[in-house]
TORBA-804442 format. One record per residue (C-alpha): residue number from 1; residue in three letters; x, y, z. Coordinates in steps of 0.001 Angstrom, whole numbers, plus 500000, padded with zeros to 6 digits. Example, Ala and Ser with C-alpha at 12.3 -4.5 7.8 and 13.67 -1.06 7.14 Angstrom:
 resi resn     c1     c2     c3
    1  ALA 512300 495500 507800
    2  SER 513670 498940 507140
***
This chain:
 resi resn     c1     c2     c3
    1  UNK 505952 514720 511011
    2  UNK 509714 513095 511431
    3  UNK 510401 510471 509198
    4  UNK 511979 507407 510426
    5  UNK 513999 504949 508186
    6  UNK 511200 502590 508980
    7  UNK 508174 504776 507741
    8  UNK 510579 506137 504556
    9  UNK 510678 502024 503780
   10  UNK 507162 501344 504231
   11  UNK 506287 504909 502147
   12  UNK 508820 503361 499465
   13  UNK 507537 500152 499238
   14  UNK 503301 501506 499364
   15  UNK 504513 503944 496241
   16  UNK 506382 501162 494349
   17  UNK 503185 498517 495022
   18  UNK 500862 501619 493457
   19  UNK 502143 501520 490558
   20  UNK 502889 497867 489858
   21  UNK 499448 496277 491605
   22  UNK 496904 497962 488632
   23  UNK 499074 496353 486057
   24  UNK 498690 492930 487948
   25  UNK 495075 493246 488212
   26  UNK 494135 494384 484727
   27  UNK 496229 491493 483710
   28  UNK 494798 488557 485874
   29  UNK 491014 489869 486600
   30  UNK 491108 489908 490339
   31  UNK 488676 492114 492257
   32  UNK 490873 494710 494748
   33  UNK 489825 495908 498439
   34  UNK 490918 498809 500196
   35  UNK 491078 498950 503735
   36  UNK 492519 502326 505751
   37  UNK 494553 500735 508864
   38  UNK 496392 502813 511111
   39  UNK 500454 502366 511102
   40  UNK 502435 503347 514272
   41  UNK 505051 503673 512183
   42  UNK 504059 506700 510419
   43  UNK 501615 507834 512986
   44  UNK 498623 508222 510603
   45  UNK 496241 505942 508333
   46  UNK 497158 504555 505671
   47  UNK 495604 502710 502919
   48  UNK 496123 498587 502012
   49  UNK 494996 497134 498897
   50  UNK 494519 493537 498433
   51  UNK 493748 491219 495357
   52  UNK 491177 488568 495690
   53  UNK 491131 486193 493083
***
């Protein structure tokens, strides 16, 4: 796989979200969904998480 500066970004910003989103969520309660979306990007799935309130 070649990585772009685009899909090094997104894999940078996914990795820093990781580890800050638990900490949110113990903290305010909120029930998280995954979904697995494909990115161009990257070429592959990845995962997003979301926090419902």
């Amino acid at each position: 796989m070649k990585l772009t500066r685009r899909g090094f970004l997104v894999t940078a910003a996914a990795a820093g979200t990781a580890r800050v989103v638990p900490q949110i969520a113990a903290r305010t309660g909120g029930k998280r969904i995954l979904t697995l979306v494909y990115d161009k990007a990257m070429g592959s799935m990845r995962a997003v998480e979301r926090l419902v309130y």
